[in-house]
C-alpha positions as CSV (number, residue, x, y, z in Angstrom):
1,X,14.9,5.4,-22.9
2,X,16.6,4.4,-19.3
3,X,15.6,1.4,-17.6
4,X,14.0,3.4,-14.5
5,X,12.0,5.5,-16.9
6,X,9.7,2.1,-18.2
7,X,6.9,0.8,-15.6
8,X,7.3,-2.7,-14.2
9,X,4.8,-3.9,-17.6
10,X,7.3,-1.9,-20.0
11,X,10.6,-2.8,-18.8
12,X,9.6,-6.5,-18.7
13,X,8.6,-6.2,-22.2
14,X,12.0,-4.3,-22.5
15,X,13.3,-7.8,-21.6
16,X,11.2,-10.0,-23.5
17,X,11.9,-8.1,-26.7
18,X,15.9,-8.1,-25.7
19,X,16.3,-4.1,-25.5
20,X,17.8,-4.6,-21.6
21,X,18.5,-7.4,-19.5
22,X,17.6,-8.0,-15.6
23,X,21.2,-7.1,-14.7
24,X,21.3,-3.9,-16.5
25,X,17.6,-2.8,-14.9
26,X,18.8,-3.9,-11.4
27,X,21.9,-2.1,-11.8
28,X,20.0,1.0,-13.0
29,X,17.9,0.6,-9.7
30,X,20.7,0.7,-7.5
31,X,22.4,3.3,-9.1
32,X,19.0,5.8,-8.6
33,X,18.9,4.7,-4.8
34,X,22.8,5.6,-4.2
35,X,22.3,8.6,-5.9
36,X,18.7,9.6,-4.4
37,X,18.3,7.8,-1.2
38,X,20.2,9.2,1.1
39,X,18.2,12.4,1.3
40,X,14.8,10.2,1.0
41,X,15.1,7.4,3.9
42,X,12.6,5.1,1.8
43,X,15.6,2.4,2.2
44,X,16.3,0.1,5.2
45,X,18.5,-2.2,3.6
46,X,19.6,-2.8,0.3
47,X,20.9,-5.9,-0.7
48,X,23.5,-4.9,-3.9
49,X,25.3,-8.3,-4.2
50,X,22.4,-10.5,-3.6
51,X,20.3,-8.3,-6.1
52,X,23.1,-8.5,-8.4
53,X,23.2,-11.9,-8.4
54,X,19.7,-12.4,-9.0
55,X,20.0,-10.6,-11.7
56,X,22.6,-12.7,-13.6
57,X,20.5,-15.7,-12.7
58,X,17.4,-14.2,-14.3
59,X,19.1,-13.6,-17.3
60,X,21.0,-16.8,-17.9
61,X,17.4,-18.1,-17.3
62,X,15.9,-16.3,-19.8
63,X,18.8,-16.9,-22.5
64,X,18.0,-21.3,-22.0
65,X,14.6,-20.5,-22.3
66,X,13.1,-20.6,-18.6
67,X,11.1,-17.9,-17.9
68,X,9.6,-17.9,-14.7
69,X,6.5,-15.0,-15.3
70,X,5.5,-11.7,-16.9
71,X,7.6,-10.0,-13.6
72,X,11.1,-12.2,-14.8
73,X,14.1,-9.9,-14.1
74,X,11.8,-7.0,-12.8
75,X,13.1,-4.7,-9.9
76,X,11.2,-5.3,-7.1
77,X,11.7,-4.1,-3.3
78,X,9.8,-4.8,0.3
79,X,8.5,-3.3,3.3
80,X,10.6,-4.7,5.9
81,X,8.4,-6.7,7.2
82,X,8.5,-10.1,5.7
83,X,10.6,-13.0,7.1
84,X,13.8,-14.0,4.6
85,X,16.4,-16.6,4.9
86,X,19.2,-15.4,6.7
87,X,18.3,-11.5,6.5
88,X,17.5,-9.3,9.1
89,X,13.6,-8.3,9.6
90,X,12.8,-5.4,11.5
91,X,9.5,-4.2,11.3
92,X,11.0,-0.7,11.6
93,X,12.3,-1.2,15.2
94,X,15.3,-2.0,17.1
95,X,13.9,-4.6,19.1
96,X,14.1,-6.6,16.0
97,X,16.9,-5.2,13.8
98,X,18.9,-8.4,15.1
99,X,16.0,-11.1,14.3
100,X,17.6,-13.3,11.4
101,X,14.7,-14.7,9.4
102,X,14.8,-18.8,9.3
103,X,13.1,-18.8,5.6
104,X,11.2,-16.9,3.3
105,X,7.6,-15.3,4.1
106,X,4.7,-16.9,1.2
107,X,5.3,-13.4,-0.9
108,X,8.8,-13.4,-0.7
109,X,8.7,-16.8,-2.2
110,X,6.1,-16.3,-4.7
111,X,7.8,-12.8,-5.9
112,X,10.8,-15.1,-6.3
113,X,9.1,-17.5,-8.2
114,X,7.7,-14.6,-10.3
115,X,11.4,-13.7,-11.3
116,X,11.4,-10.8,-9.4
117,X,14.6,-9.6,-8.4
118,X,14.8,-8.0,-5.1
119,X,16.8,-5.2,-4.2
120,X,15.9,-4.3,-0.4
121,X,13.8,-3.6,2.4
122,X,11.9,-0.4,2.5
123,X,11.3,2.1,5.7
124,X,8.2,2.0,7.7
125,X,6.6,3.6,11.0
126,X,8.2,1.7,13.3
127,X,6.0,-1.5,14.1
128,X,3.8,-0.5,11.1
129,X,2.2,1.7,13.7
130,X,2.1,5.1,12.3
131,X,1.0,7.9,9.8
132,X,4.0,9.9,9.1
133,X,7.0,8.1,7.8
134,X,8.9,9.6,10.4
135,X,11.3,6.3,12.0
136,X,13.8,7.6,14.6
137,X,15.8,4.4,14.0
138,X,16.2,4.4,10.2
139,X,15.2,8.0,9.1
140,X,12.6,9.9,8.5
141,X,11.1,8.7,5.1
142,X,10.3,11.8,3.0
143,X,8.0,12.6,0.2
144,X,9.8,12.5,-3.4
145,X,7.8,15.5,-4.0
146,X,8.7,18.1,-1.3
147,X,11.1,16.2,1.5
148,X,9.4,19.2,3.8
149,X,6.8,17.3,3.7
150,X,5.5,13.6,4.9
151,X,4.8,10.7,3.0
152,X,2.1,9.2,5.4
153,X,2.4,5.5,6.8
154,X,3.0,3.2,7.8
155,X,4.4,1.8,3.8
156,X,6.6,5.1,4.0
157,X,9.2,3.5,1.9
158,X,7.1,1.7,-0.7
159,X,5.8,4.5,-1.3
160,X,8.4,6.7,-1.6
161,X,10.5,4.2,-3.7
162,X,8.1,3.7,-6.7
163,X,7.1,7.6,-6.5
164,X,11.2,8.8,-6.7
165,X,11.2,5.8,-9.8
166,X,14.0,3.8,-7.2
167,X,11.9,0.7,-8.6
168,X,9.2,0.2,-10.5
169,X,7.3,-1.5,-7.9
170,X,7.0,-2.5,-4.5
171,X,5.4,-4.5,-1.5
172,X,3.6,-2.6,1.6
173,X,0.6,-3.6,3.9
174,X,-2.4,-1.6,4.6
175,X,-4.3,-2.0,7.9
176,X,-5.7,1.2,8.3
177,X,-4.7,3.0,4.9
178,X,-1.2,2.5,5.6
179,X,-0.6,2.1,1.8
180,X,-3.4,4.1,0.7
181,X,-2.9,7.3,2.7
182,X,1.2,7.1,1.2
183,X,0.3,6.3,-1.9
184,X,-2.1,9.3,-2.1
185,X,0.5,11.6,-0.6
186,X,3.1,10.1,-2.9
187,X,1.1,10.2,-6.5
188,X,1.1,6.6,-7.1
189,X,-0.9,3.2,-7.4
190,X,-1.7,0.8,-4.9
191,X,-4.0,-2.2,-4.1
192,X,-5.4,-3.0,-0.9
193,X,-7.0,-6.2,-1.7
194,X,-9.8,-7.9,-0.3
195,X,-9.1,-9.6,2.9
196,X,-7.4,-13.0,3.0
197,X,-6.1,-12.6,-1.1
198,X,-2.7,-12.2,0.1
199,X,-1.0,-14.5,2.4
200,X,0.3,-13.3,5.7
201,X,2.8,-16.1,6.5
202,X,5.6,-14.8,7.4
203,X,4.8,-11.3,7.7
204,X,5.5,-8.9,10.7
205,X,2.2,-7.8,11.8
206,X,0.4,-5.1,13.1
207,X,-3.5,-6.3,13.8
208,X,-4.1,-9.4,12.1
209,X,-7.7,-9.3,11.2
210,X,-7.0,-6.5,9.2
211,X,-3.2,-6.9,8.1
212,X,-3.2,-7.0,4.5
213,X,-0.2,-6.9,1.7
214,X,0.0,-5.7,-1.3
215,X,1.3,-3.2,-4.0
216,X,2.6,-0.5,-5.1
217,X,3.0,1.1,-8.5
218,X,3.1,3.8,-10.9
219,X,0.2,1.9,-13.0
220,X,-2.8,0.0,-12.7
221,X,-1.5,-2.9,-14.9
222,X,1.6,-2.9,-13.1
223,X,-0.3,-3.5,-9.7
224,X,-2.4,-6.6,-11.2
225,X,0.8,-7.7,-12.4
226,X,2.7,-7.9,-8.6
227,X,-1.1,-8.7,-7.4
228,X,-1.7,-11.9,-9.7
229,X,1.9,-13.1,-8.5
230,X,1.7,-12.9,-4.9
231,X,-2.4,-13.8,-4.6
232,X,-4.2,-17.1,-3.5
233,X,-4.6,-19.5,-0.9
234,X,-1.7,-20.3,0.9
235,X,-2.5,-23.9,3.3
236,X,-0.3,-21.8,6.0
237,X,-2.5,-19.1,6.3
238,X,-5.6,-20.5,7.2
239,X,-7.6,-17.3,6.0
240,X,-6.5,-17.9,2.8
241,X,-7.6,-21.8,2.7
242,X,-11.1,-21.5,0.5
243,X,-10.5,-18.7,-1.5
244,X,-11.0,-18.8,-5.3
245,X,-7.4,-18.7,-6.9
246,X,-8.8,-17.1,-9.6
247,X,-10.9,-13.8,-10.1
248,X,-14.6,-14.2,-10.9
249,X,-14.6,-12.8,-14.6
250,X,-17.3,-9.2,-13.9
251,X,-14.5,-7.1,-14.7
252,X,-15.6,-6.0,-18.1
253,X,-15.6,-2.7,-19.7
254,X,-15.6,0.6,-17.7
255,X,-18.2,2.1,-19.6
256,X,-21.2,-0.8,-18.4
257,X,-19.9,-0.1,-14.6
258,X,-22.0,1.4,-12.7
259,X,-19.7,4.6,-10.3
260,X,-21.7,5.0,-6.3
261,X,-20.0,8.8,-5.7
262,X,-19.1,8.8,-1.8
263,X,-17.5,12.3,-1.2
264,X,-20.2,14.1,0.4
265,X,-19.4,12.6,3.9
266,X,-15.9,13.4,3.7
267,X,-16.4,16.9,2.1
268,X,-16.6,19.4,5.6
269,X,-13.2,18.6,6.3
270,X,-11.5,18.7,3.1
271,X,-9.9,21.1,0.8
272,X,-11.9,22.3,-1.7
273,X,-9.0,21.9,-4.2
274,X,-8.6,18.5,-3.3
275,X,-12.4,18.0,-3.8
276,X,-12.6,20.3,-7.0
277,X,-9.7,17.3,-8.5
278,X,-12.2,14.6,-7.3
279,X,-14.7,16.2,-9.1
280,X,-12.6,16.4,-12.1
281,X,-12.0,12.6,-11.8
282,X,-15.7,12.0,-11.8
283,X,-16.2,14.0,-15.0
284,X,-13.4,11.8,-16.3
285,X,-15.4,8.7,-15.8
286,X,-18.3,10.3,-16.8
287,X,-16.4,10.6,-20.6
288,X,-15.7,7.3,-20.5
289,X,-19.1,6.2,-20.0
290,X,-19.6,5.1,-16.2
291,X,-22.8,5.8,-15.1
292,X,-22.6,8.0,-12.0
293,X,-25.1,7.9,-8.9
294,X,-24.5,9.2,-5.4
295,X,-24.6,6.4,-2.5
296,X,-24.4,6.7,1.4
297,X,-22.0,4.7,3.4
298,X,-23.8,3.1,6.1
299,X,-22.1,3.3,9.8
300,X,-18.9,4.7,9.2
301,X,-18.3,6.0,12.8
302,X,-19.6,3.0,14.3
303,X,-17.1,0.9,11.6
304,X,-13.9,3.1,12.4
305,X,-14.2,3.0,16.0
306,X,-14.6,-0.9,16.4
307,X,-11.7,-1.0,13.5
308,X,-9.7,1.1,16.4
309,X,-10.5,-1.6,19.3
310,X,-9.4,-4.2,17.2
311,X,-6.3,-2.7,16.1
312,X,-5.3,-1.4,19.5
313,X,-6.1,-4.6,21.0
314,X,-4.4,-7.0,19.2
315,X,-1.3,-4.1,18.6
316,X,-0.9,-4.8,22.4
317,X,-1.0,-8.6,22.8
318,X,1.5,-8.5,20.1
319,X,4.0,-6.2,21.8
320,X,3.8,-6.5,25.9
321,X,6.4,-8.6,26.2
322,X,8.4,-6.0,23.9
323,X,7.0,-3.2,25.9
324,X,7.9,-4.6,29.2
325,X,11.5,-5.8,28.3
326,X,12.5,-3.2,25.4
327,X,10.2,-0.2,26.3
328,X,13.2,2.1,26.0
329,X,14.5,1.4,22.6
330,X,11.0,1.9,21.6
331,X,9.8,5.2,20.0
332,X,7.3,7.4,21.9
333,X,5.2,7.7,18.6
334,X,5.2,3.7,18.8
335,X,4.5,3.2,22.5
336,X,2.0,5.6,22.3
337,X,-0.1,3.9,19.5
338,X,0.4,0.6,21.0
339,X,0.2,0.7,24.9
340,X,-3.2,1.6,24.7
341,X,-4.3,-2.1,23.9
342,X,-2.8,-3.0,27.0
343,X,-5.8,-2.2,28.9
344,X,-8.3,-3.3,26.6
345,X,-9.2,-6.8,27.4
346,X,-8.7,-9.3,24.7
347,X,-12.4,-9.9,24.7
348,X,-13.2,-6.7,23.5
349,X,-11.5,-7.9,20.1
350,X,-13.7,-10.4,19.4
351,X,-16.7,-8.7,20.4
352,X,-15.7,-5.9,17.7
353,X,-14.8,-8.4,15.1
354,X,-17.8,-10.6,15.7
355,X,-20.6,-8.1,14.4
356,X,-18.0,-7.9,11.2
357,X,-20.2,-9.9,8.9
358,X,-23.7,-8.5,9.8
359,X,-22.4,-4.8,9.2
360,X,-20.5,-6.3,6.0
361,X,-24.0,-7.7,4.7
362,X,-25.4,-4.3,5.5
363,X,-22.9,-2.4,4.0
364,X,-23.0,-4.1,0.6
365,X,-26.8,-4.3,0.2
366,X,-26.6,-0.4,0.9
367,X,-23.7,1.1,-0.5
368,X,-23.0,-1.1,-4.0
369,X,-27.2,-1.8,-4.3
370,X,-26.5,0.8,-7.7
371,X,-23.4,0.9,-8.2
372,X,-20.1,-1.7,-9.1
373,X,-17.5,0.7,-7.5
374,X,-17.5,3.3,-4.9
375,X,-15.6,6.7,-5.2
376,X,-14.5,8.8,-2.1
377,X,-11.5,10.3,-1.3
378,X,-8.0,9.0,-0.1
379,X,-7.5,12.3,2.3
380,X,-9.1,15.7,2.2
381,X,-5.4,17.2,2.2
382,X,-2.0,17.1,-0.1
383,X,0.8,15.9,2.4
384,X,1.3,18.5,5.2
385,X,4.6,19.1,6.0
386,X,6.9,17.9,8.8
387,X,6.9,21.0,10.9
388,X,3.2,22.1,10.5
389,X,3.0,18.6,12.3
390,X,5.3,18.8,15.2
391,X,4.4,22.5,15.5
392,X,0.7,21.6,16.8
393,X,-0.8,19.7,19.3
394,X,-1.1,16.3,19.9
395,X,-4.9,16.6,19.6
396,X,-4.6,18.2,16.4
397,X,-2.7,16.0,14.7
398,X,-5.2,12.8,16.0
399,X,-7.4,14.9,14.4
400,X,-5.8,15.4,11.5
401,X,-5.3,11.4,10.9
402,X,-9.1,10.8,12.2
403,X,-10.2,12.5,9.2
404,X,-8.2,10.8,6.8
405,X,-8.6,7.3,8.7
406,X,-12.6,7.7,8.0
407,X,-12.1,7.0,4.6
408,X,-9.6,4.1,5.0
409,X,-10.4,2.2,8.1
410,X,-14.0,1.0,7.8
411,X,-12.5,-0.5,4.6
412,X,-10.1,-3.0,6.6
413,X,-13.1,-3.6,8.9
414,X,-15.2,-4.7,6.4
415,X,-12.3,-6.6,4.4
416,X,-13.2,-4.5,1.0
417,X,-10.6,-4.6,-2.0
418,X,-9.9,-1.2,-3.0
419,X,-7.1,0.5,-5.0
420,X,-5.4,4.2,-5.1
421,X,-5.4,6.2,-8.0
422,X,-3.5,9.4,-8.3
423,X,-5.9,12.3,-9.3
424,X,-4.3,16.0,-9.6
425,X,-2.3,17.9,-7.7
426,X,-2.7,20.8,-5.5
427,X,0.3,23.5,-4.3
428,X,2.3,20.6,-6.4
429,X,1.8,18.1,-4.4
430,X,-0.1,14.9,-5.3
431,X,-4.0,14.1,-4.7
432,X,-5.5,10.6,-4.8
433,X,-8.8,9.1,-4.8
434,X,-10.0,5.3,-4.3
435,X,-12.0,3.3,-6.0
436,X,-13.4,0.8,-3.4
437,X,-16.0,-2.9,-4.8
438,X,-17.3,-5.9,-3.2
439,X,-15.4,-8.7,-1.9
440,X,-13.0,-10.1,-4.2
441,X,-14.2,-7.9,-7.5
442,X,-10.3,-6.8,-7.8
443,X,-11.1,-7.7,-11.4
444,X,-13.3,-4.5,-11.5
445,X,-11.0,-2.4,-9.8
446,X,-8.3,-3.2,-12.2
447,X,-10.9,-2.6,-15.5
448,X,-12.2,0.9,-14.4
449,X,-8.8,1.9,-12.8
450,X,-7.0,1.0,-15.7
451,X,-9.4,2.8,-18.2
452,X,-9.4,6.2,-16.0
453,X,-5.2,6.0,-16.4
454,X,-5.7,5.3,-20.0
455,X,-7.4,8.7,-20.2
456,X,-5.8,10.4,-17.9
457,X,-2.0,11.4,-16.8
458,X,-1.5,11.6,-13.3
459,X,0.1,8.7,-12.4
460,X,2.2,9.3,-15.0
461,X,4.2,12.8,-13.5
462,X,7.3,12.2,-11.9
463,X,8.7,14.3,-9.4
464,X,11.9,16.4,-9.6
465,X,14.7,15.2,-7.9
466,X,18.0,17.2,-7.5
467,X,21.3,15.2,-8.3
């Protein structure tokens, strides 16, 4: 079996057991991403020699004895947006492509000190502010599945990568769904964790009450793999200061958990394929033994919309002086989701964020008062395709993202940990559902996540690609 083939877990046994080495799996990486990558875009950089030499390192490591984690010699690449010595970060835009990082951003360090070995930066909406994977300075990222079509945003790349098997895993962000939405467009796994699990030192950023990084994988086990190497406090990051460095132990087996179904307020503006494969995923966890109820999800208008100030307000403090100095070099799709916040007054930010913890209270003694998990849809459509979007109207297609956003924003707000699961497929393209728990319960995501893969085989399809 080829290295690219195995899942992160599989090809770091692979190593461990002496069936492939770190150099020959990197080198099995970068042979998929010359092949493949030029048609996809999910690259912005990759770093061959430095990879390479990683690599080597890894394994002379491993021959004397010193290995670093269960991730030594594993394949790993980034969104491009975290700071590294000497490299080039540029958060998808050319106002930064010639920023040279003065060292390495928390993860990058920890995925180093993991024994990760990283191949490159991955493409993104330029300033993480977008839905489409469409970047006029780096390419337009496209889906593995049908490169007609998008691969949502703004983790386009990471996405993209792990779905067209150019590594086994990868790093994004999600502030709005922005690795959800790709990863359910894409057909693979991702974690958005709960708020302040993941350091954001170092890390470009898009709205940071609501920046958070994490990954992206074909597998569940794979994702608590990157997770546990890149989580816990970090002394830099002072929203990280406090929190427990290791999970509360509620995980347990699926079958005692307790499954609040959440589709019905998503369901008039879905597909009723899409929902027919959410229904099938119930019934899955049904066999397995999770007890089903339906729940209601208290003040999801109210949650997106004050999500929306926040985000558009901070999105504009972060860029005017990039907007008044560099305001042609930037994208119309970019300028367009971040002048807004130029007219918001910072104030308004605060006001949104400071009624966070009463609707979070709320929320929580509502939605999870029966149930350990929540399950409600990633989008109520597969991936539409490039020209179906630039053939309609503006309106439609903030319409089109409003729908989707429902589902993913009020989780940011709120700070939830929640996780992507691939689910079906509809017209061949990939559906995906998420699993959403109480602050820091990624335990319990990982437990009922992984038992739903163990049972069923969607995240296991790979897409076709032509050579």
């Amino acid at each position: 079996m080829m290295a690219m083939d195995l899942c992160a877990a599989e090809l770091a046994r692979a190593m461990r057991e002496g069936r492939t080495t770190a150099v020959a799996a990197t080198e099995a990486c970068l042979e998929r991403i010359a092949v493949h990558d030029g048609s996809l875009r999910a690259f912005i950089a990759v770093d061959r020699d430095d990879a390479l030499a990683a690599a080597r390192v890894r394994d002379g490591e491993r021959k004397a004895g010193r290995v670093r984690g269960p991730l030594h010699g594993v394949p790993v690449a980034i969104k491009d947006i975290f700071e590294r010595t000497g490299k080039p970060m540029t958060g998808g835009s050319l106002v930064y492509a010639n920023r040279i990082g003065e060292r390495n951003a928390t993860v990058v360090a920890r995925l180093q000190a993991a024994g990760a070995v990283l191949v490159g930066t991955l493409n993104l909406d330029e300033f993480a502010a977008g839905g489409t994977g469409d970047n006029p300075h780096y390419g337009r990222c496209r889906n593995p599945w049908d490169p007609a079509r998008i691969t949502g945003g703004s983790s386009s790349g990471t996405a993209a990568a792990v779905a067209a098997r150019l590594v086994p895993i990868a790093i994004g962000s999600d502030t709005g769904g922005s690795i959800r939405l790709p990863a359910a467009f894409c057909g693979v796994t991702a974690l958005k964790a709960t708020q302040g699990r993941v350091s954001g030192t170092g890390v470009f950023p898009r709205a940071r009450p609501f920046d958070c990084v994490g990954p992206a994988a074909r597998t569940v086990e794979d994702c608590r793999l990157l997770y546990t190497a890149i989580a816990g406090a970090d002394p830099e990051d002072c929203a990280t200061v406090g929190l427990p460095e290791d999970l509360p132990g509620e995980g347990g087996e699926a079958g005692a958990l307790r499954l609040g179904i959440a589709i019905a307020p998503f369901a008039a503006a879905a597909d009723p394929r899409v929902l027919a494969c959410l229904e099938a995923a119930v019934a899955a966890f049904g066999r397995l033994g999770v007890r089903r109820t339906d729940v209601d999800l208290p003040d999801l208008d109210l949650m997106t919309q004050l999500h929306q100030v926040v985000v558009k307000t901070e999105g504009g403090q972060l860029h005017r002086a990039a907007l008044r100095q560099e305001a042609r070099r930037i994208s119309l799709p970019a300028r367009s989701a971040i002048e807004t916040g130029l007219f918001l007054a910072p104030s308004r930010s605060a006001q949104a964020l400071a009624v966070r913890p009463a609707l979070l209270r709320q929320f929580v003694a509502r939605a999870f008062a029966d149930a350990d998990v929540l399950l409600l849809p990633l989008a109520g459509t597969v991936a539409p395709r490039h020209e179906d979007l630039h053939a309609t109207t503006a309106a439609a297609i903030v319409r089109f993202f409003g729908e989707s956003a429902r589902a993913l924003r009020f989780v940011n707000y709120l700070g939830l940990p929640a996780i992507a699961l691939p689910c079906g497929f509809v017209d061949g393209m990939p559906v995906g559902l998420q699993l959403v728990a109480r602050p820091l319960r990624e335990d319990t995501l990982f437990a009922l996540g992984a038992a739903f893969q163990g049972a069923t085989g969607w995240h296991a399809a790979a897409p076709a690609l032509p050579r």
